[in-house]
C-alpha positions as CSV (number, residue, x, y, z in Angstrom):
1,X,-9.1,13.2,-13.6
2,X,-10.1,10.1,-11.6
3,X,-12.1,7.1,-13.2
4,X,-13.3,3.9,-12.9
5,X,-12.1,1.3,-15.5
6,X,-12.2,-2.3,-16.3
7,X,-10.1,-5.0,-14.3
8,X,-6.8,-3.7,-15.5
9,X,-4.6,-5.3,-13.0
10,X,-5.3,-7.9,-10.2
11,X,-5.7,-4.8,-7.4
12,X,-8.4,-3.4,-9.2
13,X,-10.4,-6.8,-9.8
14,X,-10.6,-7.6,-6.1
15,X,-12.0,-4.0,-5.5
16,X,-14.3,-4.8,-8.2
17,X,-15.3,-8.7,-7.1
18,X,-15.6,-6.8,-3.2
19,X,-18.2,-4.2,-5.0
20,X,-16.0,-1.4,-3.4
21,X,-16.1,2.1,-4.3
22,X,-13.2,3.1,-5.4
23,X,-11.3,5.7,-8.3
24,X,-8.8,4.9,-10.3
25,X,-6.1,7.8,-10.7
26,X,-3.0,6.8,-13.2
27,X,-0.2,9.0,-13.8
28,X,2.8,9.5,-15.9
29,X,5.5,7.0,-14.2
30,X,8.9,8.7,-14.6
31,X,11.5,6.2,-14.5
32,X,14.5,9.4,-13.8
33,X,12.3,10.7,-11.1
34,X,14.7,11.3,-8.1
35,X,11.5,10.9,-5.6
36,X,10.2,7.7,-4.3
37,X,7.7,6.0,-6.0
38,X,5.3,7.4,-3.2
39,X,6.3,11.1,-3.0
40,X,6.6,11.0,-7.0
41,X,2.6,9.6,-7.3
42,X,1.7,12.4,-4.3
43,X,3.3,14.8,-6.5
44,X,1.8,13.7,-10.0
45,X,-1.8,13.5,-8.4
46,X,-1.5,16.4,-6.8
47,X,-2.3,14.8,-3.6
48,X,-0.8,15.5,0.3
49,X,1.9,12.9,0.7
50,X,0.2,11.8,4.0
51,X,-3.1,10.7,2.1
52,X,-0.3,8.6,-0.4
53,X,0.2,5.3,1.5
54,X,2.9,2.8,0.5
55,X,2.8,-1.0,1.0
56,X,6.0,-2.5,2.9
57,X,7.1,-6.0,2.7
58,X,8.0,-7.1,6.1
59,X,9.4,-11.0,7.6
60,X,7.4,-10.5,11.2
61,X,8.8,-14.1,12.8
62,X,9.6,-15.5,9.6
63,X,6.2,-14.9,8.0
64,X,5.8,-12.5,4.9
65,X,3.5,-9.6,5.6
66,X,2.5,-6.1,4.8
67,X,3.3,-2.3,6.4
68,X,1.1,0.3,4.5
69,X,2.1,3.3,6.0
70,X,2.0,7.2,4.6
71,X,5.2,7.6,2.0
72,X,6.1,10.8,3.7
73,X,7.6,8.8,6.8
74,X,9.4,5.9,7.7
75,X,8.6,2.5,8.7
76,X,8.6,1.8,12.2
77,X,9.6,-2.0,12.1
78,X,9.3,-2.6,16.0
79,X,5.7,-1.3,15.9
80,X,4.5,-2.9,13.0
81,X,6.1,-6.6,15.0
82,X,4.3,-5.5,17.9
83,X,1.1,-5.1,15.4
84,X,1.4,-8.3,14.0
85,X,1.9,-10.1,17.1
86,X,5.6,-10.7,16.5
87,X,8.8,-10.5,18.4
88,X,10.9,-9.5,15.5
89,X,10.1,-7.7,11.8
90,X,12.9,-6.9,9.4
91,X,12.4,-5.7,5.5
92,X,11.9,-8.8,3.3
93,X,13.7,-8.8,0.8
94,X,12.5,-7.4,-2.4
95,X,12.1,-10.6,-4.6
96,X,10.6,-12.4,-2.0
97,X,8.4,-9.3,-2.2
98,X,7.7,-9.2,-5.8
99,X,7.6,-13.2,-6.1
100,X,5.2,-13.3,-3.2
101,X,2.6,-10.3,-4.6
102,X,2.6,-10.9,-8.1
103,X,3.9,-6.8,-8.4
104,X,7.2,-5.0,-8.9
105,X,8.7,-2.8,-6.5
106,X,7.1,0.8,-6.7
107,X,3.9,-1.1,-7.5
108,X,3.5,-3.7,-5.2
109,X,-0.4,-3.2,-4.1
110,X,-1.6,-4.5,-0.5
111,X,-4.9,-5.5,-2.7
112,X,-5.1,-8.6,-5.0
113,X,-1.7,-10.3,-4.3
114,X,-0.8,-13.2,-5.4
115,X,-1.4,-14.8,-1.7
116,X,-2.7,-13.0,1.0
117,X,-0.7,-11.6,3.9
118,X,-0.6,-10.4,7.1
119,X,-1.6,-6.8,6.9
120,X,-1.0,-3.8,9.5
121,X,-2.0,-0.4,7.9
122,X,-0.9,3.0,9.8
123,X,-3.5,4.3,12.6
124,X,-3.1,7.7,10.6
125,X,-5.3,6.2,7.8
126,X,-8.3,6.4,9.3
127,X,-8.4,10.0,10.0
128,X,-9.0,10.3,6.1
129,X,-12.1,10.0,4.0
130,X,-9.9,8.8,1.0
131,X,-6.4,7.1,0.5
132,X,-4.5,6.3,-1.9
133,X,-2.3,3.3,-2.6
134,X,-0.6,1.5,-5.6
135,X,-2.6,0.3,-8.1
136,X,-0.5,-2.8,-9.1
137,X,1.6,-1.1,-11.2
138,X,4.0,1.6,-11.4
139,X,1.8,4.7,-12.7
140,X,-1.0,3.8,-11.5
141,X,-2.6,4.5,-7.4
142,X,-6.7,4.0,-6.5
143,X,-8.2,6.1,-3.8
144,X,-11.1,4.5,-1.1
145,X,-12.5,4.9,1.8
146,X,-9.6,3.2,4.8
147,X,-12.6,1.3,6.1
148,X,-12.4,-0.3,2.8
149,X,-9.1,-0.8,3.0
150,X,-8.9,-2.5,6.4
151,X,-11.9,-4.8,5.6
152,X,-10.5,-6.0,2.2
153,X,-7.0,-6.7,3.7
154,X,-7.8,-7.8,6.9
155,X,-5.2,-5.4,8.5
156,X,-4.9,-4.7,11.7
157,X,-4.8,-1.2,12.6
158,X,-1.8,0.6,14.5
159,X,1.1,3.5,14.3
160,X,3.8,1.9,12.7
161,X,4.8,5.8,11.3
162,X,7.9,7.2,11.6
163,X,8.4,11.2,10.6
164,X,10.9,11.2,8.3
């Protein structure tokens, strides 16, 4: 059952300090799951995987910076370039990620990070009332409004979606 709770991790404080609507949905983390962390938090909330939206650490040009795109695809890494105004993107790697964010991989959040960076979240977003992404922690994803989303983040808005 969705709730709201206190500031349990630095994702949900920012939605709290931005007075954003917004549900909390945790979930039994199974570290033997054979899924993704994605498609495993889609299937444990019970949710469509294309409303479960995973945050991607990305070197655009040098400079750190967020993918959020739906879990059941893959990353298109010329798009999101082209989104962030970028000749080149390739996948950071996952230290840098964690270091950067403040999170571990499988919970790394694109809300509350440890600094604040570039953002470019999927176009498909916004042709839902609600999406889901981590929490800032393994375990646990929070649903808003995409609007939400883009305005916290600053994201800029384009397909970067791959199907699978």
């Amino acid at each position: 059952m969705p709730r709201r709770a206190s500031a349990s991790t630095p994702a949900v404080a920012a939605l709290i300090r931005a007075g954003i609507a917004h549900e909390l949905h945790p979930y039994e983390h199974d570290p033997a799951s054979e899924l993704s962390y994605g498609l495993e938090a889609a299937a444990a909330l019970g949710v469509p995987p294309a409303q479960v939206f995973k945050t991607l650490c990305v070197l655009a040009d040098g400079t750190l910076s967020m993918a959020i795109t739906p879990v059941d695809g893959t990353l298109d890494v010329k798009a999101v370039a082209k989104a962030l105004g970028a000749k080149r993107a390739t996948m950071a790697d996952p230290a840098d990620a964690e270091r950067a964010t403040g999170y571990v991989v499988g919970g790394i959040s694109p809300l509350g990070g440890r600094k604040r960076l570039p953002a470019v979240l999927d176009s498909s977003a916004l042709d839902l009332d609600r999406v889901y992404v981590s929490g800032g922690q393994r375990g646990l994803d929070l649903s808003l409004a995409p609007t939400d989303l883009v305005r916290l983040t600053g994201a800029a808005v384009a397909t970067i979606r791959k199907d699978s």
